[in-house]
C-alpha positions in Angstrom: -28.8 13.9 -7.2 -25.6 15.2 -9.4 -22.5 13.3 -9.8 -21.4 16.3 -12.1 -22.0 18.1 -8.5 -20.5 15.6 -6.4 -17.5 15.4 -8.3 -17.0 19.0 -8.0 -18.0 19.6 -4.4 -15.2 16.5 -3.5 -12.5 18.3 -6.0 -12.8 21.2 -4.7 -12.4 20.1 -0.9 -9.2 18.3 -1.8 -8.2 21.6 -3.7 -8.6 23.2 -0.3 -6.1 20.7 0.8 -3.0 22.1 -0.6 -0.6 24.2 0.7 1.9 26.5 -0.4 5.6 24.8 -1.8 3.7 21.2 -1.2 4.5 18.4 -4.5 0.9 17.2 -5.9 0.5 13.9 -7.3 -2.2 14.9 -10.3 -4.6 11.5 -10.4 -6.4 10.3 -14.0 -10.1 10.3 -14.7 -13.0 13.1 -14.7 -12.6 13.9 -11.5 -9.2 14.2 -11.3 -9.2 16.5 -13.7 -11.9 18.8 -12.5 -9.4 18.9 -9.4 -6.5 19.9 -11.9 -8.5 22.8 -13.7 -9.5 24.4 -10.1 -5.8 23.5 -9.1 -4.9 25.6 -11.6 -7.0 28.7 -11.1 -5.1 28.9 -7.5 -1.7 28.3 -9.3 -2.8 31.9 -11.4 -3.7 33.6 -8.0 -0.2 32.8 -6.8 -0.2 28.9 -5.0 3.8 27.8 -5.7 3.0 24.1 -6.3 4.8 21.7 -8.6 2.5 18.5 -9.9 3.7 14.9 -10.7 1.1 13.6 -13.8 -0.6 9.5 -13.4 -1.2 10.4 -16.9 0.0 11.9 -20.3 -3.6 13.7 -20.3 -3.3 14.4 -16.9 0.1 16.4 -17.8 -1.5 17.8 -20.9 -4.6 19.3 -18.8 -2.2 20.4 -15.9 0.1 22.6 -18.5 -2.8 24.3 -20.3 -3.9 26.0 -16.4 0.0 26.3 -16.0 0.9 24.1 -13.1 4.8 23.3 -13.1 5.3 19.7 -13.7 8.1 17.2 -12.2 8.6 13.7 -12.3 9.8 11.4 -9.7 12.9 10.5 -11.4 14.1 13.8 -9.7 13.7 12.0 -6.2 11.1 13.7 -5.6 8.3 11.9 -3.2 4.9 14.0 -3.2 3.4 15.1 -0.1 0.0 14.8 -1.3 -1.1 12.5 -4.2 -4.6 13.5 -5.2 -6.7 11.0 -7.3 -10.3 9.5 -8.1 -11.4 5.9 -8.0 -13.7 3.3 -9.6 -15.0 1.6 -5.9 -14.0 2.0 -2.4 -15.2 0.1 0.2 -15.5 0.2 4.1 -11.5 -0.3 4.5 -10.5 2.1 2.0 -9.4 -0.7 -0.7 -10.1 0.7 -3.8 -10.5 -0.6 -7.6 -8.8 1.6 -9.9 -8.2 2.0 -13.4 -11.2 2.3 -15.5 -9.7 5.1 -17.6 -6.3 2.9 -18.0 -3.7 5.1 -16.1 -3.7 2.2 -13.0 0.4 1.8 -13.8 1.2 5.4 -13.1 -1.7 6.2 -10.2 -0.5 3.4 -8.1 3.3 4.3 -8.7 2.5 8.0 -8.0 0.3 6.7 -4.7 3.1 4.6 -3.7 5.6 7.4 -3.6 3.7 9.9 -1.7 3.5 10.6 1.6 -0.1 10.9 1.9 -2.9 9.5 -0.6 -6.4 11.8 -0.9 -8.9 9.7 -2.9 -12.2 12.0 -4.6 -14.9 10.4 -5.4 -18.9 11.1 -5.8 -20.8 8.9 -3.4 -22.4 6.1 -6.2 -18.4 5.1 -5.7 -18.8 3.8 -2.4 -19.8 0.0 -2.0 -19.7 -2.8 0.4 -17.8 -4.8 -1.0 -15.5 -4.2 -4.3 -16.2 -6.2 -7.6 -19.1 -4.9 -9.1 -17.0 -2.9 -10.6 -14.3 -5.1 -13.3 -11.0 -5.2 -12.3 -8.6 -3.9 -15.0 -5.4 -5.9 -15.2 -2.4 -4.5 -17.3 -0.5 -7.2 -19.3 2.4 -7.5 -21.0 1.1 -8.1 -24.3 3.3 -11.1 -25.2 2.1 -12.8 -21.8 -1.7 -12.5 -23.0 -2.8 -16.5 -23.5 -1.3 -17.2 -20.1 -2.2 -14.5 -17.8 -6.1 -14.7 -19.2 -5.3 -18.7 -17.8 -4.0 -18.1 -14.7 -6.8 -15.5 -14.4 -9.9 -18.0 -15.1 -7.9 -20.4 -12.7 -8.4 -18.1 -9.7 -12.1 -17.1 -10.7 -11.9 -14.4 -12.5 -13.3 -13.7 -16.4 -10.7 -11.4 -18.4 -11.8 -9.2 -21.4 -9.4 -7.4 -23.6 -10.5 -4.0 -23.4 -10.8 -2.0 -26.7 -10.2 1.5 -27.3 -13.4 3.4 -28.8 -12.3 2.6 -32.4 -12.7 -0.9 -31.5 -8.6 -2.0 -31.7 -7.1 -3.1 -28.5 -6.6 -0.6 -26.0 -2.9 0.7 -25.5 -1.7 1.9 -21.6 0.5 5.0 -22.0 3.1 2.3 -20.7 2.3 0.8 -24.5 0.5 -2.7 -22.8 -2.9 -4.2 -22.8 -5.6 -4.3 -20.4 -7.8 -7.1 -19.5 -11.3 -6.0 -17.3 -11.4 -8.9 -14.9 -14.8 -10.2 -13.6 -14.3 -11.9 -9.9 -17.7 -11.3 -8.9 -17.9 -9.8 -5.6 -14.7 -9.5 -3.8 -14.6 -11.4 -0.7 -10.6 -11.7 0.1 -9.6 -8.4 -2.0 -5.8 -8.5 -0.8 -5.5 -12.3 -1.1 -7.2 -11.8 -4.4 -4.3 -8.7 -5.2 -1.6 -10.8 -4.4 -2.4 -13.5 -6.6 -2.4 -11.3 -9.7 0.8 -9.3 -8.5 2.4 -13.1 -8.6 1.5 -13.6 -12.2 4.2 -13.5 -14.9 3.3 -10.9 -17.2 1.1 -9.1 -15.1 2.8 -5.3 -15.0 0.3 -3.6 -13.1 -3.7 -4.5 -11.6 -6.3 -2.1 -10.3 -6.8 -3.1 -6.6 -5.6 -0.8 -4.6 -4.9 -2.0 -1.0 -4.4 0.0 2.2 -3.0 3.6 0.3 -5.9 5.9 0.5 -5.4 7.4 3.7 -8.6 10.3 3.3 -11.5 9.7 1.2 -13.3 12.7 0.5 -16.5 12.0 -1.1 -19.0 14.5 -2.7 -22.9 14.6 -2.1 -25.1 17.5 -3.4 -24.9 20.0 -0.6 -21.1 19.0 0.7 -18.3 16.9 1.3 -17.7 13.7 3.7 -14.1 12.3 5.4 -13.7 8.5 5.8 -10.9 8.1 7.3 
């Protein structure tokens, strides 16, 4: 089995989705940006659309196959926000943010009226948490919010960028990848960290997808 082809099979279902005039919130990560590139190719063959980036290469991918961009400081709340995830589980609760962009994607998923989440099928679990949770920080508030992390259970690492420095959000803060073990309580869990000082941001995403399309080699599934 492919996740290559599972990724595309579920982008392509969600780029079946969209309709003429709609506002597309444009998610982060690989699959979100195979969705972009096929987005695109109905933009040339005449789809008016206009997009609303999660991410700085998400707008940089989403100009080169000529989607119009806006941002939602025009008031603007999307009708469809389009992204990819890390886990989801039975409910639709989600852990986002491997590739960093968790500030903007849940912002973006937020605003719009209706959340489509792609993923290929090793994304689907029982229960979230095998998966790290990412956290974004303040950097100043560092010390404390790895404390107040270890105090609920969890084991923070500052993530690194590939060069091996500390990895910088497009927001310009840090991340720490969280361990809790499996999740047992993941919106008691999510509002603990939301009530941290310093924490901006963290990657559990609670009741906004409302469609999960998920790729498999010969198709795509809803969960609803």
């Amino acid at each position: 089995m492919s996740t290559d082809v599972e990724k595309q099979n579920a982008a392509r279902a969600a780029v079946d989705l969209i309709e003429d005039g709609m506002i597309v919130g444009l998610g982060s990560g690989s699959t979100s940006l195979i969705f972009v590139r096929m987005l695109g190719e109905r933009v040339k063959n005449g789809l008016k659309i206009k997009g609303v980036p999660t991410s700085d290469e998400t707008a940089m991918v989403a100009r080169e196959v000529g989607i119009e961009l806006i941002s939602l400081d025009q008031e603007v709340h999307p009708d469809l926000d389009v992204d990819g995830a890390d886990e989801v589980d039975s409910n639709l609760n989600m852990i986002k943010g491997g590739g960093g962009k968790l500030l903007r994607e849940k912002i973006v998923a937020f605003a719009a009226k209706e959340v489509i989440i792609m993923v290929d099928s090793t994304k689907l679990v029982e229960k979230l948490g095998k998966f790290t949770v990412p956290v974004e920080i303040v950097p100043f508030s560092q010390p404390i919010v790895e404390i107040a992390i270890e105090d609920i259970g969890g084991k923070p690492v500052l993530r690194k960028a590939k060069d091996g420095s500390t990895y910088i959000t497009d927001e310009k803060n840090h991340i720490l990848d969280c361990d809790f073990g499996l999740i047992d309580d993941a919106e008691s869990l999510a509002r603990k960290l939301s009530n941290t000082p310093g924490v901006v941001e963290h990657g559990l995403f609670i009741d906004l997808a409302d469609l999960v399309l998920v790729g498999e080699n010969d198709g795509v599934r809803q969960i609803i």
